[in-house]
TIVEXVEX-258913 format. One record per residue (C-alpha): x, y, z; residue in one letter. Coordinates in steps of 0.02 Angstrom, whole numbers, plus 50000, padded with zeros to 5 digits. Example, Ala and Ser with C-alpha at 12.3 -4.5 7.8 and 13.67 -1.06 7.14 Angstrom:
2
506154977550390a506844994750357s
END
This chain:
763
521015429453667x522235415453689x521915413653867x520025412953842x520335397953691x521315389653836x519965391253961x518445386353837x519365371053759x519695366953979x517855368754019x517545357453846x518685343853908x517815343554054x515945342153984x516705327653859x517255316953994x515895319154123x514525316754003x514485296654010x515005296554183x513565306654248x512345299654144x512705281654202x512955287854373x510935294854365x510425277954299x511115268254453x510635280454570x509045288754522x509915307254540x510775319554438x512115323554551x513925324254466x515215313454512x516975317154486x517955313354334x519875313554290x520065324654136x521205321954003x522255333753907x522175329253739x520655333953672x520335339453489x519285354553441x517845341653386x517715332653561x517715350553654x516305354053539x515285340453577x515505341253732x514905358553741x513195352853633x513055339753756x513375347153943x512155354054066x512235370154180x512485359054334x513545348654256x514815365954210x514665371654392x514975356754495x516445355154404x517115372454403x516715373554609x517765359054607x519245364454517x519245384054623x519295372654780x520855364754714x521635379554651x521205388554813x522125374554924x523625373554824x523995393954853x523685391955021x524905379955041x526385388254917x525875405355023x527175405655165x526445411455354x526915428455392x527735431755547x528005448255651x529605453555713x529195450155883x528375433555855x529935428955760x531115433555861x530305423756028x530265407755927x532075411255897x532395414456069x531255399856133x532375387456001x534005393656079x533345391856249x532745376556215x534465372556128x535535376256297x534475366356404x534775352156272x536625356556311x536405353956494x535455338556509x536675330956416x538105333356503x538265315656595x538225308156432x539675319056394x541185305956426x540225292156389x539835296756204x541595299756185x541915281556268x540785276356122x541645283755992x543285276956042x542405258656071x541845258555893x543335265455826x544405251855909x543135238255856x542915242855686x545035238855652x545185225355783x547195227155878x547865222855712x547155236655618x547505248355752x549215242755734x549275244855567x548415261355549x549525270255686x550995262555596x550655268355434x549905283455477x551805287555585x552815278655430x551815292755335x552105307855425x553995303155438x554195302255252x553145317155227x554335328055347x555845321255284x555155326255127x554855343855192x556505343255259x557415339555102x556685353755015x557215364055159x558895360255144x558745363954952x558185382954998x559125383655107x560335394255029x559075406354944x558365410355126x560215414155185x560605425155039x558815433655074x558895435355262x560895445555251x559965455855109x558535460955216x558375479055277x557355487655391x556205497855263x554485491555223x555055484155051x556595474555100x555585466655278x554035462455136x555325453855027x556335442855165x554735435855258x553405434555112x554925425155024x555135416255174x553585411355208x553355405855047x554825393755078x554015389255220x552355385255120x553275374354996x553905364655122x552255360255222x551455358555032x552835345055007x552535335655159x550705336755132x550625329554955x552085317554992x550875311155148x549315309955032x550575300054895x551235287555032x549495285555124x548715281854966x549715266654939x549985260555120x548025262355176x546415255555135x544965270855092x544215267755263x545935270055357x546395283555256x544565292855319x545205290855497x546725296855476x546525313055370x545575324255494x547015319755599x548565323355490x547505340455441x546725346755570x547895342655714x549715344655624x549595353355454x548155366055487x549335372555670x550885373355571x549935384055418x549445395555556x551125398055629x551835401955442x550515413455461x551025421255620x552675421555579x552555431055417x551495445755528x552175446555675x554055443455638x554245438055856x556095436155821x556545449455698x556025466455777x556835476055643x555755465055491x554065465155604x552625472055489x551495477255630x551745491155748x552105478955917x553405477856042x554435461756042x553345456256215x551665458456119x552125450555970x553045433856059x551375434156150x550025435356004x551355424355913x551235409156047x549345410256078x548985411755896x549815395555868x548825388756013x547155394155951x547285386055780x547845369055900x546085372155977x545235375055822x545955360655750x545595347055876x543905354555885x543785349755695x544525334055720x543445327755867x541785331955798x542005324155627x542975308555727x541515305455816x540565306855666x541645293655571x541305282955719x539535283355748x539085294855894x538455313855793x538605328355844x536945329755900x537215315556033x538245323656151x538295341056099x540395340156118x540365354455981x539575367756097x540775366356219x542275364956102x541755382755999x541415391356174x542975388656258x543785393856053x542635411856090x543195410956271x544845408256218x545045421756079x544225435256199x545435431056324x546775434856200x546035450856169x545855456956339x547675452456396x548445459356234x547435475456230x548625486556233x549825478556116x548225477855991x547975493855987x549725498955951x549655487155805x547945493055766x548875513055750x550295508755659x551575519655633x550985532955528x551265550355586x549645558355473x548515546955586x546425553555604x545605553655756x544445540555639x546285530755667x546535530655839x544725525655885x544765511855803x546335506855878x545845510756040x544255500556002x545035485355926x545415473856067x543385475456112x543095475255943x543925456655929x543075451956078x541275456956032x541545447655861x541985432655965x540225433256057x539435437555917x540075423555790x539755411655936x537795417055966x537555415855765x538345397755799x536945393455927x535745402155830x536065390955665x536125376955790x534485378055841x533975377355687x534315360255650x534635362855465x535725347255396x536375359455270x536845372255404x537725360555520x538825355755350x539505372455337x539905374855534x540745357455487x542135365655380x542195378755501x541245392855398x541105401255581x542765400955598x543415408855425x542085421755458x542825426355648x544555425055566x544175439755434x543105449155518x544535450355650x545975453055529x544845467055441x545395481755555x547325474855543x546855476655335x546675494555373x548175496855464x549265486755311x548405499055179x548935514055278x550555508255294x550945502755115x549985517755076x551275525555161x552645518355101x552215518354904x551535532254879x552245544454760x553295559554823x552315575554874x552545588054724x553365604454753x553575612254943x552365622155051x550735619455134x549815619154976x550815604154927x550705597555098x548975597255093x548645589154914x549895577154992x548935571355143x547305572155031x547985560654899x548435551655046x546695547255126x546155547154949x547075530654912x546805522755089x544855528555070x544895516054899x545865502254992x544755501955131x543175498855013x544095487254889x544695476755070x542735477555123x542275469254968x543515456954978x543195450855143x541315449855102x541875438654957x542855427655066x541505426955219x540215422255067x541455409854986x541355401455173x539575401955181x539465394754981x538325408954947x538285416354765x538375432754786x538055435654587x536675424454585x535955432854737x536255448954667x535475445254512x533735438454588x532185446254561x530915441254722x532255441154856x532335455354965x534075451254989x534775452254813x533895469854818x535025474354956x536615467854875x536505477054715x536175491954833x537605492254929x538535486254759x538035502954671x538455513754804x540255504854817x540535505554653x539815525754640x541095527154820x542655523054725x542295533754559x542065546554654x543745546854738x544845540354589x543995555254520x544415565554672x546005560154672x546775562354486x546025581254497x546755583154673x548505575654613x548395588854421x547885602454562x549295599554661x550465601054547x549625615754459x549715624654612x551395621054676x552085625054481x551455641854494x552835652454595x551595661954720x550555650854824x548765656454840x549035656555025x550355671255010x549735688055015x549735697254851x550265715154854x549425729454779x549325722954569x549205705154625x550065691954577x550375680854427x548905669854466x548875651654423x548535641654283x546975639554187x546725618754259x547165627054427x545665639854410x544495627054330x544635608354418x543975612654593x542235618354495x542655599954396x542945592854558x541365598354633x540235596554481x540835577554466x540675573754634x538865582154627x538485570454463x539105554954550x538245556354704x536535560854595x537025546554453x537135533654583x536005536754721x534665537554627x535145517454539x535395513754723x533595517554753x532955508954605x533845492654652x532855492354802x531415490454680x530775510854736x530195520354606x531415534354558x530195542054399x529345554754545x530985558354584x531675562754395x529895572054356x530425580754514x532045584854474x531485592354290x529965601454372x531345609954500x532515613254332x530915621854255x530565631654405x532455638154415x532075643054249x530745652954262x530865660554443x532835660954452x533205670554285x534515678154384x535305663154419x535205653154277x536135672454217x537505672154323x538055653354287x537895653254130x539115670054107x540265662654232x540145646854108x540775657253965x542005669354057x543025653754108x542745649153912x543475663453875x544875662054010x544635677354066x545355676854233x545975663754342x546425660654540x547545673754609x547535685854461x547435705254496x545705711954415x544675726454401x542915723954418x541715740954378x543025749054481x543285734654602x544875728454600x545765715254701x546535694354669x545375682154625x545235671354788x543865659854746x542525655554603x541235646554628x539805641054471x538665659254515x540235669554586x541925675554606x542825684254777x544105697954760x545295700254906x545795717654894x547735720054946x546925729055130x546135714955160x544115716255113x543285703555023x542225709354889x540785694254795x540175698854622x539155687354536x539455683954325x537985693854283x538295708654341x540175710754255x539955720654118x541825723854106x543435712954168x545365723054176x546545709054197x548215717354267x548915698254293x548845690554129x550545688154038x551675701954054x551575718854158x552655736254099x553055744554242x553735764454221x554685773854336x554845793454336x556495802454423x556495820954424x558275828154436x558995845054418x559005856654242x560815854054227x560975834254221x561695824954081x560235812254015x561505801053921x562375798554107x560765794054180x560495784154010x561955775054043x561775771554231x559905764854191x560845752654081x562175745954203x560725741454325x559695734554186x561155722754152x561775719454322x559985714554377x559645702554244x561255693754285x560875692454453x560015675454508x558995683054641x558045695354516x558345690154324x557165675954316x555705689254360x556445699554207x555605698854044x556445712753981x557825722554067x557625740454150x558145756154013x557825772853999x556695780853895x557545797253883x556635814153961x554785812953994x554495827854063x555045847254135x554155853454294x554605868854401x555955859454497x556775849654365x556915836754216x555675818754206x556825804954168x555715789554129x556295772754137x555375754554094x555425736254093x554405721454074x554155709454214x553155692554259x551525698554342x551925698654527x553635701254502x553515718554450x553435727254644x554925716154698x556085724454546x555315739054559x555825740654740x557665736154698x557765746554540x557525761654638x558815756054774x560035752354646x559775769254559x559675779854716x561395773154777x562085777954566x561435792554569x562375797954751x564025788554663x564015798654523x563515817654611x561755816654569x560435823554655x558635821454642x557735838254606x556915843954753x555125855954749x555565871754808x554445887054857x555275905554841x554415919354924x554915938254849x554855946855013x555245967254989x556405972055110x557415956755125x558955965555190x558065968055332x557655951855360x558495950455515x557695962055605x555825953955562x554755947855726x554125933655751x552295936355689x552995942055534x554175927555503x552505915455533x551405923355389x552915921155279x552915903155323x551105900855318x551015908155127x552555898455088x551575881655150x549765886255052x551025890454901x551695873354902x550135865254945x549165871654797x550625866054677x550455848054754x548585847854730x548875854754529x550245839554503x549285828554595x547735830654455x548885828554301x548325809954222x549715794054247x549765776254250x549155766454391x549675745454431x550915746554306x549755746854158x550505752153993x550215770953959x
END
């Protein structure tokens, strides 16, 4: 409704205005044809309504043709052309072109621009200001580095007490040259400010504009960038170096590194002389030749130092990936296709002609954004390393500690790597002046859609491995707490198992991991403006159907849900299934594997356990039965049970498995051979087979020190006749031993089917 009001009380301005102006127009003329008006604004309801009573039908669409056909022009020209791919990129390839043959035809005028500048420079001071600037400008610099020189001297002493304090570890060679070169950065500070304080007062503003691209670019900006160099590469102090480099390579990178931030500077310093002085950069083109020979220079660098760059590139850490030693086999040509590559962007903004372009390759955006992209790969190296170096001790001994160790490992150099990305994307857009918040938080630009893609997924990247890594570091040390290693082989009962956290964070681990990935992919897809409600109807019409047509499924994980409620077993535990027994091995969110102690692997999903022994959980009684002759004393085999019981849980080899000592328990039994002595004790679960094993050592070697035997099953055959044994044949002396045998045989099978205890279960 409002928008119609606005367009009524329009179309009544325009009848109120036009009115007069027509009607005088068809008395001058003879004709009723319209003529344009100018409309104003302000109209009250009581004009728009007589101008309403008062305008005609032609009168209403002469006017409103007239105002579509303005409307319609002024879209066309806010509507930007479209251009294909291929149409774009030959117009960028024809401006380049077109660029370079600029280049060419103006090399004579090459030395004769720079004639120019020099001319103008010299006549704009006359001899005496020439005089008077170089003068100055020297008088400057020698205060300023006398300056510097003084506060040398003053740290002096700090730098000798740091460099006979230095050692070779990572932390002591960080402390002496980071402390050094911050010694060294006071000092060029100091001779910098001093120069600005003593130029200020001993130049004019327009001398002073002259002379500070030379004092920065050509003296300060080198000497910054042999701090620099010196702080890495260490060329005189193998033992301090940070990098991975043999003194050769490093003297090397050391001398040319000074020599490209020379080249770099007088490149600076030339173009915006020239500048100062009348001949632009456009005139002679100067600048192209200057950046190529700094992209010619910095890929020579690479080539010749190759192999020295990749041993930098590889560092020293013994745990290196074959991820690792690609890229440091890859580095040098890495460096030198980022040279080629910042140098065609170069051209390509140059062709452009973009005044606001050409500002930023005037501070040398290009050349922060070479300089980071090449120091990237040496970021990776320095996280591994400090990586390395600081991070905490591996917890407990053996390959399952090993392994958490060299997870936690890539864990932390996974983040560093991402949280290094970021930061040289915030430096390379700092050089660029781009606003990478207000870019991210645009609505019509493509670009901003991009950003706060690649934004989400960073961010979802490194949740997902702090989260990785605190449940890798609590399994760890979960693992390597618990005294059997899931990698040892569990005898028949199993082991002790682990802990609860130990059975429960790799399903935590997984189901997090799972979440995050989910979580954030999906916001990554909606900042790229797609729509992700298909995908979340999806999602619950898939839950539905798991519902419905996976009953089953939705069964087992939900009882595997409450059976690790209910803690009822845990990783490497001994368990009896429906009869299937063997160590837990693995769970998983529908299953769990049993290893039986021979070796098969058996899978039973949640639903179908109906019943769970746990032989694992707490404590385990083992009993032991010894059968010795009718006429043994118990309370002597009561007392030699004792003595072991005591020796062994003073012995450091076995009392720790102990939780209470080995005893008799008097006579069990009588059989045809002899008396059952029973003995007991309580033991960790998996320790019970180890003691058990020694127990009967111990009591075997008592038993022959005090004259007693064990009873031994005997068969006696009444033969009639007996006295005659010796005169029996052969056939007859082999159906005596053949009854003998089925005799003995049949009183095995009748023992064999009396009930007992089995895995040291409690009777």
């Amino acid at each position: 409704m409002f928008h119609l009001t606005r367009l009524l009380m329009a179309l009544f301005s325009i009848v109120l205005l036009s009115g007069p102006v027509l009607a005088q127009h068809s008395t001058t003329t003879g004709t009723s044809t319209p003529a344009p008006v100018t409309i104003p604004e302000d109209l009250t309801p009581d004009q728009v309504d007589d101008l309403v009573a008062r305008m005609s039908d032609d009168q209403v669409r002469a006017i409103l043709l007239e105002r579509l056909d303005a409307v319609a022009a002024k879209q066309a020209e806010a509507t930007p052309t479209r251009r294909g791919l291929i149409q774009a990129t030959t117009e960028t390839f024809n401006s380049m072109i077109a660029s370079w043959l600029d280049v060419i035809r103006k090399i004579p005028v090459l030395i004769s621009a720079q004639v120019e500048a020099f001319s103008n420079f010299g006549n704009t001071f006359g001899a005496n200001g020439l005089m008077t600037l170089f003068g100055f400008t020297f008088l400057a610099l020698a205060i300023g580095y006398a300056a510097e020189k003084l506060v040398g001297l003053w740290t002096r002493r700090w730098v000798h007490v740091i460099d006979g304090d230095a050692s070779s570890d990572l932390r002591g060679a960080v402390t002496f040259l980071f402390k050094r070169f911050i010694f060294e950065f006071l000092g060029l500070l100091v001779f910098y400010y001093t120069l600005v304080f003593v130029g200020r007062r001993l130049l004019d503003e327009q001398q002073i504009a002259q002379a500070a691209p030379f004092v920065f670019f050509l003296i300060w900006f080198p000497r910054l960038g042999a701090a620099i160099s010196r702080f890495i590469l260490a060329p005189n102090q193998h033992r301090l170096r940070l990098v991975n480099v043999d003194d050769h390579w490093a003297k090397y990178l050391h001398r040319n590194l000074i020599g490209l931030f020379l080249l770099i500077g007088f490149t600076m310093f030339i173009l915006d002389f020239n500048a100062l002085n009348g001949v632009p950069p456009g005139e002679s083109r100067l600048g192209f030749w200057l950046n190529t020979a700094i992209h010619i220079y910095v890929g020579l660098i690479a080539w010749r130092a190759r192999d020295g760059l990749s041993d930098m590139m590889r560092g020293s850490d013994p745990d290196r990936t074959k991820f690792d030693e690609e890229v440091a086999r890859l580095y040098p040509y890495f460096a030198i296709g980022v040279s080629a590559g910042i140098w065609l962007l170069v051209e390509y903004l140059a062709a452009q002609r973009n005044p606001a372009v050409f500002a930023l390759l005037a501070h040398g955006a290009h050349f922060i954004t070479m300089f980071w992209l090449l120091i990237a790969p040496a970021l990776d190296t320095l996280i591994r390393g400090l990586v390395r170096h600081l991070q905490p001790p591996m917890l407990g001994d053996g390959p399952v500690a090993e392994r958490a160790y060299k997870s936690t490992k890539r864990s932390y150099i996974r983040i560093g790597r991402v949280l290094a990305g970021i930061f040289v994307i915030l430096m390379i857009a700092d050089a660029w002046d781009l606003d990478l918040q207000q870019v991210a938080g645009g609505r019509s630009d493509a670009g901003s859609e991009v950003i706060q893609f690649f934004i989400i997924i960073a961010i979802g990247y490194i949740l997902n491995e702090i989260v990785s890594l605190w449940i890798n570091r609590r399994l760890a040390k979960e693992q390597t707490a618990a005294e059997q290693s899931p990698d040892e082989e569990a005898g028949e009962g199993g082991g002790s198992g682990g802990s609860r956290l130990a059975t429960v964070l790799p399903l935590l681990r997984v189901t997090a991991q799972v979440a995050i990935a989910v979580i954030f992919a999906l916001l990554a897809l909606g900042a790229l403006g797609l729509d992700i409600t298909p995908l979340l109807a999806g999602a619950g019409i898939l839950g539905l159907a798991i519902g419905f047509g996976a009953q089953k499924l939705v069964s087992d994980i939900v009882g595997g849900i409450f059976f690790l409620i209910d803690d009822a077993f845990r990783v490497g535990e001994y368990v009896d299934v429906g009869g299937t027994t063997g160590t837990v091995e693995k769970i998983s969110i529908r299953s769990m594997q049993l290893r039986h102690h021979r070796g098969p692997v058996h899978t039973i999903p949640y639903g179908e356990i109906q019943k769970l022994t746990n032989y694992s959980r707490d404590w385990v009684i083992m009993k032991l039965k010894f059968t010795v002759p009718f006429d043994t004393d118990p309370n002597k085999v009561k007392k030699i049970f004792k003595k072991i019981g005591a020796e062994m849980m003073e012995d450091e080899t076995h009392k720790d498995g102990f939780l209470q000592p080995f005893k008799s328990q008097g006579v069990f039994d009588f059989d045809d051979v002899g008396m059952i002595i029973r003995g007991k004790f309580m033991a960790k679960p998996g320790k019970q087979f180890t003691l058990r094993k020694e127990i009967f050592n111990r009591v075997k070697a008592a038993f022959k020190e005090n004259g007693i035997d064990f009873a031994r099953r005997e068969v006696r055959v009444a033969i009639p006749g007996l006295e005659d044994a010796d005169h029996l044949s052969d056939e007859q002396k082999a159906a005596i031993g053949a009854a003998a045998g089925e005799a003995a045989n049949q009183q095995a099978e009748q023992q064999a089917q009396k009930p007992g205890s089995a895995h040291g279960a409690p009777e």
